[in-house]
C-alpha positions, 0 to 999 in steps of 0.5 A: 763571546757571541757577539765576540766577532763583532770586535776581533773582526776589526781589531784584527783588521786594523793591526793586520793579523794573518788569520793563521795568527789568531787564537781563540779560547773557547768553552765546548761542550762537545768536549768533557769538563777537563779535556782541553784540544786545540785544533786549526779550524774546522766547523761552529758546532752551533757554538755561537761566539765561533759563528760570530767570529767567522762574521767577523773574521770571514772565515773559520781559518783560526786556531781555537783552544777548546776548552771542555765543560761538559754537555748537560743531559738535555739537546733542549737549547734553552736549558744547553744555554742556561748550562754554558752561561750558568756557574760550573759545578764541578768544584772551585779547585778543579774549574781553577786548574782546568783555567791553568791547563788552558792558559798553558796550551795557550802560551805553548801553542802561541810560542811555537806560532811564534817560533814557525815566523 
């Protein structure tokens, strides 16, 4: 993800995606484990792979799936990056329904972009 721009960038240029049509998922930890928010836009949070995407993109005019994990109780940026890189630690059935949950958002929200053509 943080060096995601790097090829989404292109790649959206070469098949001539408008911006308005791309989606992103994303982990966020602004966000509690479970909680799911889309939204069109808006600032990086210091969220690496955005900032990568804005490079890429240009701009941060893209839809994104935010997909909460939680914060761990430290603002320390090495152990905040062992956090979003480590394994979950909520159990196995509920990190699959949360990946479930996504998934959906994601399929509505692409229907109804495609439904607004």
């Amino acid at each position: 993800m943080n060096v995601s721009g790097d090829s989404a960038g292109p790649a959206r240029g070469s098949l001539k995606v408008p911006l308005d049509r791309v989606v992103v998922l994303h982990d966020e930890i602004d966000l509690p484990f479970g909680e799911i928010k889309v939204r069109f836009g808006g600032g990086l949070a210091g969220h690496n792979g955005l900032k990568s995407l804005k490079r890429g993109f240009g701009e941060t005019d893209f839809w994104r799936v935010r997909v909460g994990v939680g914060r761990p109780d430290s603002t320390d940026p090495e152990i905040v990056a062992s956090y979003v890189l480590g394994r979950f630690r909520e159990p196995r059935e509920e990190v699959a329904a949360l990946v479930e949950r996504a998934a959906g958002e994601t399929e509505r929200l692409v229907e109804e972009l495609g439904s607004a053509s």
